[in-house]
C-alpha positions as CSV (number, residue, x, y, z in Angstrom):
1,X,122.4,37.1,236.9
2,X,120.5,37.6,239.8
3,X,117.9,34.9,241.3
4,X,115.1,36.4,243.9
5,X,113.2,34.4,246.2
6,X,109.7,35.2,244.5
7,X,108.2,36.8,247.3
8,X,106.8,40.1,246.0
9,X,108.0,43.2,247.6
10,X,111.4,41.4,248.8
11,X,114.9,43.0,246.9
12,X,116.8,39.8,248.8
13,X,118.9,38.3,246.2
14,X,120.1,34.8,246.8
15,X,124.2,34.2,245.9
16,X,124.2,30.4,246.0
17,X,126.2,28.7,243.0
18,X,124.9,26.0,241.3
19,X,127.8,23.3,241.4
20,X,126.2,20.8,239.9
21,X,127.2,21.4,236.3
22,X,131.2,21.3,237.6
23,X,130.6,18.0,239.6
24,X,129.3,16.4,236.3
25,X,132.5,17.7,234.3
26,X,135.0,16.4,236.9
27,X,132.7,13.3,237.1
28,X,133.4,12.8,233.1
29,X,137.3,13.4,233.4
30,X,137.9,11.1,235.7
31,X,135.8,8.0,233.8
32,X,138.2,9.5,230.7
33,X,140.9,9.7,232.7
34,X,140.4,6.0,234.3
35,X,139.6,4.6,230.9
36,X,142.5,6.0,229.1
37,X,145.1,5.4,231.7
38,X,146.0,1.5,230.7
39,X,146.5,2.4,227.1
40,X,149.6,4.2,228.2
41,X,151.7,1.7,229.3
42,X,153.9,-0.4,226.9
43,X,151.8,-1.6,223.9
44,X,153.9,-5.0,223.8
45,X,153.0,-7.9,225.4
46,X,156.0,-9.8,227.0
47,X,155.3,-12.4,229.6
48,X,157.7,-12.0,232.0
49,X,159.0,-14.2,234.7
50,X,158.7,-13.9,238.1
51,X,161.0,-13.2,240.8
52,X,161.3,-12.0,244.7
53,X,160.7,-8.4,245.0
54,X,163.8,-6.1,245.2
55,X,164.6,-2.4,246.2
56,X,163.2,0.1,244.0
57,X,165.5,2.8,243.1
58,X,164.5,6.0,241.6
59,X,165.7,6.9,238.1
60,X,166.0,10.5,236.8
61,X,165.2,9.6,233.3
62,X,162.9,7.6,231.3
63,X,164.9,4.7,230.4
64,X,165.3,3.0,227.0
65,X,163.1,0.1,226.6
66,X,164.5,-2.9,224.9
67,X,162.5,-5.7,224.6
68,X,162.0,-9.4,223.0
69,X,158.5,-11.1,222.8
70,X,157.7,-14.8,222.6
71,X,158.4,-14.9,218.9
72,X,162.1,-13.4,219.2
73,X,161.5,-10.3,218.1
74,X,163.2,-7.4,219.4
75,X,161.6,-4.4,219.8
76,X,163.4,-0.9,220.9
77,X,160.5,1.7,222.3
78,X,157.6,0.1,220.5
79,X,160.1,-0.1,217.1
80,X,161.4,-3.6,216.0
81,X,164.8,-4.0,214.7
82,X,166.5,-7.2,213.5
83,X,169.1,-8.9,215.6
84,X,171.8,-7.6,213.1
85,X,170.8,-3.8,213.9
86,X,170.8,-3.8,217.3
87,X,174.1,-3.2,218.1
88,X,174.7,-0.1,215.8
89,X,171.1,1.3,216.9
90,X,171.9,1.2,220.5
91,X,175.5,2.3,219.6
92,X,173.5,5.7,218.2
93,X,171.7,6.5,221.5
94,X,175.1,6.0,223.5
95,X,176.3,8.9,221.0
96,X,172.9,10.8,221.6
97,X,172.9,10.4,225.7
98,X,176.3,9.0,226.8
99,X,174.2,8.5,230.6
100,X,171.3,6.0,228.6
101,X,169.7,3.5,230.4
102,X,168.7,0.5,229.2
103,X,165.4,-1.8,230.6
104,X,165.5,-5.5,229.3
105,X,162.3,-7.1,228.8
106,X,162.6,-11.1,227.3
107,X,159.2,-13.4,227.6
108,X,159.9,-15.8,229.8
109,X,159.7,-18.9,226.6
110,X,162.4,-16.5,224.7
111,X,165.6,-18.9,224.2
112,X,168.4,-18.0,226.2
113,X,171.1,-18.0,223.5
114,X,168.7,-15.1,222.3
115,X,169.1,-13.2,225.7
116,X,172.6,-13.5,225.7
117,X,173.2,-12.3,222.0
118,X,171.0,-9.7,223.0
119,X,172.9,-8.7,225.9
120,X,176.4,-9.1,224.2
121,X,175.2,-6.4,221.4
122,X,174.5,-4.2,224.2
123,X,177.4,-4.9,226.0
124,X,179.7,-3.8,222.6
125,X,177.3,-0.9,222.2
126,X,179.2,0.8,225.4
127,X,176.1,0.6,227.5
128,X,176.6,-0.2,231.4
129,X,173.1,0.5,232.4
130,X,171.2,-2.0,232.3
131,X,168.0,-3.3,234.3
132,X,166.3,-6.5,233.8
133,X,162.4,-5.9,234.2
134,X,160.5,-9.3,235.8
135,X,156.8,-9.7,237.3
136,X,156.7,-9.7,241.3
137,X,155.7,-13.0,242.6
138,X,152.5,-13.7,243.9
């Protein structure tokens, strides 16, 4: 569709996009995207503890997450499992990925007998991987 100037005799035609209607879309996506963007990170709330901060290495992989919240519960990737399970769960994803790696995350008021069973489980599981996640200190 052609616009003209409006003045009479004149054939110009004027080629000028309107880019308003695209500013407003990109305008919406990025409130949706800004919105929606904290919901994606892990839905459980641990409260970790806080240490110095340390190298960062890359990982290839999305690691498993394994974690305990303030009431002892243990949670593998949003699913809870009892204390009793653990062991033959993570035992299954060694079989599944033999390379697995394992992210630990224990509320800071969690019981450290609880930590350690934790980690013993993992530890006859067969997995060697394993990352502790903490808070950086402020």
């Amino acid at each position: 569709m052609a616009i003209s100037s409006g003045g009479g005799d004149s054939d110009e035609v004027l080629s000028e996009i309107n880019i308003t209607p695209m500013v407003d879309v990109m305008l919406v996506l990025l409130v949706v995207f800004i919105i929606t963007a904290p919901l994606m990170t892990n839905a459980i709330k641990v409260n970790l503890p806080d240490t110095e901060t340390t190298v960062q290495i890359e990982e290839p992989k999305k690691p498993v997450v394994l974690s305990i919240d303030d009431q002892g519960k243990i949670y593998l990737d949003k699913d809870e499992y009892a204390l009793e399970t653990i062991e033959s769960e993570l035992a299954n994803r060694k079989l599944q990925d033999p390379d697995i790696r394992l992210n630990l995350n224990a509320d800071e008021t969690v019981p450290y007998g609880v930590v350690a069973k934790v980690m013993v489980l993992i530890e006859k599981a067969g997995i060697e991987r394993l990352s502790f996640v903490t808070e950086r200190k402020s």
